[in-house]
Phi, psi and omega in degrees: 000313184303301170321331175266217233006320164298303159349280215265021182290310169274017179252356208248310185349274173316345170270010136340280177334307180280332171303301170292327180311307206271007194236341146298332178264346133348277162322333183280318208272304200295303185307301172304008191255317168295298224307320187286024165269301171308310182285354155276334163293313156311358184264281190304322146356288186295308195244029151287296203296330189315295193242348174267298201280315169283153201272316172282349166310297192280335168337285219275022182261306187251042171307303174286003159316339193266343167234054167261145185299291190303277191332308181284352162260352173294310199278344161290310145332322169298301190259025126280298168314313166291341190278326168270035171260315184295320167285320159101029184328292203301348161294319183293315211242358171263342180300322195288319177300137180246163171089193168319153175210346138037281208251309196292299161313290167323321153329262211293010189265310198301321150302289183326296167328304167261027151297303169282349158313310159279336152319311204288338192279349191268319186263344174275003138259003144260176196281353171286349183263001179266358179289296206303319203279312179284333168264001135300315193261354158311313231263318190269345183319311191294313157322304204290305174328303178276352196273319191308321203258286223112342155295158170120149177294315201288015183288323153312307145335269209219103189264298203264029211189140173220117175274164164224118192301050196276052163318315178299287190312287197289319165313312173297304190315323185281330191282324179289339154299336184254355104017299188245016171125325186307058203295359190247006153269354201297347133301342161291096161314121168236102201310167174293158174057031183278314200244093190233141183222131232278250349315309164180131200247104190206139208246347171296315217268312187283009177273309206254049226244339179289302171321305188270016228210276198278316183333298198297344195267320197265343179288012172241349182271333192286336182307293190311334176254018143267322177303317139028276179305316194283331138305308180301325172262353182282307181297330158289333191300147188263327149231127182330309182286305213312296202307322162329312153303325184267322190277315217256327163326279196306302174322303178328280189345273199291356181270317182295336173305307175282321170321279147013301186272342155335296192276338189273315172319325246235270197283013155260331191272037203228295199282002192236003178276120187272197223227016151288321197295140169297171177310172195260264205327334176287336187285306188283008183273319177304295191301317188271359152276350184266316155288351186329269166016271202305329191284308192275003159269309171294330205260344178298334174276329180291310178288327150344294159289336166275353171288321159288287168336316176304281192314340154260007141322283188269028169256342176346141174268355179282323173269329182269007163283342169310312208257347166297330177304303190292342171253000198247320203065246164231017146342060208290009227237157165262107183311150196291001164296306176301303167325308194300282209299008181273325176305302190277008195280000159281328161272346144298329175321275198311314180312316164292314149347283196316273202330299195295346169262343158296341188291300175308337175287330188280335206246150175294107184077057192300140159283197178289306166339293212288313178288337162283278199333327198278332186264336162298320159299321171316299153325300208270298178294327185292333191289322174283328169313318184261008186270276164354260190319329177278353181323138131257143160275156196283156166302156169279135185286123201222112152312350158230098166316094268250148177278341165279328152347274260249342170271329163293316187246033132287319176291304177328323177277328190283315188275349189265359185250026194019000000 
């Protein structure tokens, strides 16, 4: 009886074993699969609440706006136009005119007109209009709000549209006309909210508005419950690089998706722009300052993730025994290079990591350019630190192989197949 017992002990064995293996990788596959879910929404989460819904967040978002060129001549065509529709110049100066006027009023509103044009163009470069320009859209931010959430008074107003009251701007513009002669504004008055201008008008954004409603309710829990996730599958996974690899893939994936739906945002809210709205080129310039953030965040998570696949690509132990061959050569000795670094290779790691993120912390205005190289050299040196650190030395060439032979290229066998 004890003999069938024995018997049948190593075959009931392994299935202890086997149960739990197939209910982790199970567990592993779901969990990877939310995290690659989690990241574009933490992404867009961090830059709703960031740069859109907080008011000093959206300030410094469209801060350069005011001294971008395309915009600010779009906005000079505007709050000239508007100014002479809300002042009734040209009703004013015909008025004014003695004798015929026909030929003579239309004439000189036409002069006029680019007088003021160049005044209005004068003063949107200077630092008074960013003063003017920061306490507009502080003011309309209330706007931004309700178009993103649904929250908010203006919702009810202008739920698909963020106006800007440039009333200020255009009232300097009128005193420097009169300035420069223009005695029949000098007596004009220009009420608040005469002179509004579209900044950017799209019926998309209040479509998704439940959405960008909770991204905003959620932006702080979702960063943390994807590293969470992303723990949580690493750590269960029964073998690690696959899911590592699989993890760093899947993240690439859906962040590039949102990247996608960035540029598909960019033309539909370019072809959806009313005729309140600026010239199509000042709209995409308002859509890529309002998005920068969100774009230039997706694509850091998209190298990011492949960045992770590569390095656990190439940590195999099998590629990285190819290539410890190929650098050892026809050597039997292991080089004292390889020695060191098999003593440091945790701290060569971590040291090449450390450089490539300071390099990126330090330097100014890192592009996309500069954070894909850094991440590619980064890659490329830890993979040879452990390419190094895996040298074995070859058995001594024998015709019967020695038992300590035959333990060397079993550990050998052992390690290039983890």
């Amino acid at each position: 009886m004890s003999a069938v017992a024995a018997h049948a002990a190593p075959e009931d064995a392994p299935a202890p074993a086997h149960h739990p293996a197939r209910w982790r990788r199970w567990v592993a596959i779901v969990l990877v699969v939310v995290a690659a879910l989690l990241a574009p929404l933490a992404v867009t989460a961090k830059w709703v609440h960031d740069r859109i819904i907080d008011t000093d967040g959206y300030v410094d978002t469209v801060a350069p706006l005011a001294s971008n060129e395309v915009v600010t001549d779009a906005l000079a065509n505007r709050i000239v136009t508007e100014l002479f529709a809300a002042t009734d110049l040209e009703e004013r100066i015909t008025d004014a005119l003695p004798g015929p006027t026909d030929v003579l009023g239309p004439a000189l509103t036409g002069s006029l007109r680019g007088v003021a044009l160049n005044q209005t163009e004068r003063l949107l470069e200077s630092t008074a209009f960013e003063q003017l320009w920061t306490r507009a859209n502080r003011i309309a931010h209330e706007q931004v709000v309700a178009m993103f959430t649904g929250q908010g008074e203006a919702v009810d107003q202008r739920n698909d549209a963020i106006v800007l009251d440039l009333g200020l701007v255009a009232d300097r513009v009128r005193e420097r006309l009169v300035d420069r002669g223009v005695g029949v504004l000098k007596r004009v008055e220009i009420p608040s909210d005469t002179i509004e201008v579209t900044l950017l008008e799209s019926d998309l954004v209040p479509k998704l508005q439940t959405g960008f409603d909770a991204l905003d309710t959620l932006s702080s829990v979702l960063p943390i419950l994807f590293v969470v996730t992303v723990v949580a599958a690493i750590a269960i996974a029964p073998r690690r690089r696959r899911y590592v690899v699989a993890l760093g893939l899947g993240v690439a994936a859906t962040t590039a998706l949102l990247a996608v739906g960035i540029d598909l945002g960019r033309r539909v809210t370019v072809d959806q722009a009313g005729q309140a709205s600026l010239d199509a080129n000042a709209t995409k310039e308002v859509y890529d300052t309002l998005v920068v953030a969100l774009r230039d965040w997706s694509w850091y998570v998209i190298v990011l993730g492949l960045f992770v696949a590569v390095v656990a690509l190439v940590s195999s132990p099998g590629w990285i025994g190819r290539v410890a061959e190929r650098l050892r050569g026809s050597s039997r000795d292991v080089p004292p290079a390889a020695l060191w670094a098999r003593q440091h290779r945790a701290a060569l790691s971590a040291g090449i990591a450390a450089a490539g993120l300071v390099i990126l912390v330090i330097w100014p205005s890192p592009t996309f350019l500069l954070f894909a190289v850094v991440v590619v050299v980064v890659a490329i040196a830890i993979a040879t630190v452990v390419a190094l650190s895996r040298m074995q030395p070859r058995p001594a060439p024998t015709d019967a192989p020695s038992a300590g032979g035959e333990a060397a290229a079993a550990a050998e066998a052992v390690d290039e197949g983890g």
